[in-house]
C-alpha positions in Angstrom: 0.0 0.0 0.0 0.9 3.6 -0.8 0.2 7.0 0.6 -0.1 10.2 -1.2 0.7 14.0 -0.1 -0.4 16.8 -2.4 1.1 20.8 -2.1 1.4 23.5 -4.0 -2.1 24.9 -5.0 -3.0 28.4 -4.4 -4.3 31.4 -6.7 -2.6 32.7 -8.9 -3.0 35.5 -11.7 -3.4 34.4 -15.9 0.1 34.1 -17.3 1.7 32.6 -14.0 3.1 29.6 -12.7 2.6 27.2 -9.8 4.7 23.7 -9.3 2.5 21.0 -7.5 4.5 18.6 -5.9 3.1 15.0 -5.1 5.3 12.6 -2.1 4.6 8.9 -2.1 5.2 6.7 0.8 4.3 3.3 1.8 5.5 1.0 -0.4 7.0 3.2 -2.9 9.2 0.4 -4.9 5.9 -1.4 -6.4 5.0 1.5 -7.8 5.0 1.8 -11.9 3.6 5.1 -12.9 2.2 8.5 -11.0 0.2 11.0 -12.7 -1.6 14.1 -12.2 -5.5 14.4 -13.1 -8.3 17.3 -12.9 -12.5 16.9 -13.8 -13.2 17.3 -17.4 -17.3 17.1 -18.7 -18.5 13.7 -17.8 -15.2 12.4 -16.6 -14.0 13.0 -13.0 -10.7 12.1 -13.3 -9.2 13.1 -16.5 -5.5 12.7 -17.0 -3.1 15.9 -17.0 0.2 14.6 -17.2 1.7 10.8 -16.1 5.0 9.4 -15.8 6.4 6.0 -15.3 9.0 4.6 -13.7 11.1 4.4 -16.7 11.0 7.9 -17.5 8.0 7.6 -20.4 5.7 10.7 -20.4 2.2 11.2 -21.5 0.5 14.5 -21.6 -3.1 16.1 -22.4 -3.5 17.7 -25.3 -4.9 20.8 -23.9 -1.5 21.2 -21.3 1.2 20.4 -23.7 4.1 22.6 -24.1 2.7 24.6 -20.6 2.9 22.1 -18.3 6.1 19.3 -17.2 5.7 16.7 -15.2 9.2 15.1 -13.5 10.1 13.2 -10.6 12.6 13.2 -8.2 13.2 9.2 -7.1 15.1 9.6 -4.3 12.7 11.7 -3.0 9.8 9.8 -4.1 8.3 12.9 -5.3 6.4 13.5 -8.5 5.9 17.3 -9.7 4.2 19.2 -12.4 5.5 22.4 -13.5 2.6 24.6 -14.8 3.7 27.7 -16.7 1.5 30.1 -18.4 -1.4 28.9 -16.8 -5.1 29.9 -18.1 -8.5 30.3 -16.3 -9.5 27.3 -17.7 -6.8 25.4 -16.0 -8.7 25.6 -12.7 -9.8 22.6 -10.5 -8.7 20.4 -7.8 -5.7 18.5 -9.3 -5.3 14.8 -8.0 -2.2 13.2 -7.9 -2.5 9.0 -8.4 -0.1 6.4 -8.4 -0.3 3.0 -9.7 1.4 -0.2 -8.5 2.1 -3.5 -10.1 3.2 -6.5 -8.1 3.2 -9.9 -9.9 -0.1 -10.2 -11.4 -1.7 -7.5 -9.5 -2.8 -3.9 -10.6 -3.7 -1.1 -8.1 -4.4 2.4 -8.2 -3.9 5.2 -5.3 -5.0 8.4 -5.4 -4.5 11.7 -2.5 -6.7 14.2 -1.6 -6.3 16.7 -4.3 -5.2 20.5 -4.0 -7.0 23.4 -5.6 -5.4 25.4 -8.6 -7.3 28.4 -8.9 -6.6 30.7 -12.2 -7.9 35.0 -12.0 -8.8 36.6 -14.9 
């Protein structure tokens, strides 16, 4: 099992930046891939940006170029750099994880933190 801490959220103005920062605990060495999701029409979770444990991104269309997503392993931190950010980027961003042992498949997600875009 793995736990999930979420910071960084907050207000900011159109144009600026924020870096959301995601800390995994537990065990952390099962885990294959983290990723960052926010709501989109008729989907709750819709995936932002996700990385695995080899280093292989994967981003939304609607983010690319404006946000990165990296990850410290040492740390066993996961963060997403959000530049240029819009008033349509606002929501409460979720940070998951998911873990593969054997034949088994998991997914964990935290509490979320709220990103909140001014005209």
């Amino acid at each position: 099992q793995v736990q999930l801490a979420e910071s960084g959220g907050g207000l900011v103005q159109a144009g600026g930046s924020l870096r959301l920062s995601c800390v995994a605990s537990g065990y952390t060495s099962s885990i294959a891939a983290m990723g960052w999701y926010r709501p989109a029409p008729g989907r709750p979770r819709d995936l932002v940006a996700a990385i695995t444990s080899s280093g292989e991104t994967n981003y939304a269309e609607s983010i690319k170029g404006r946000f990165t997503i990296s990850r410290d392993a040492a740390k066993n931190t996961v963060y997403l750099q959000m530049n240029n950010l819009k008033p349509e980027d606002t929501a409460v961003y979720s940070c998951a994880a998911r873990t593969r042992e054997g034949a088994r498949r998991d997914d964990y997600w935290g509490q979320g933190t709220q990103v909140t875009v001014s005209l």
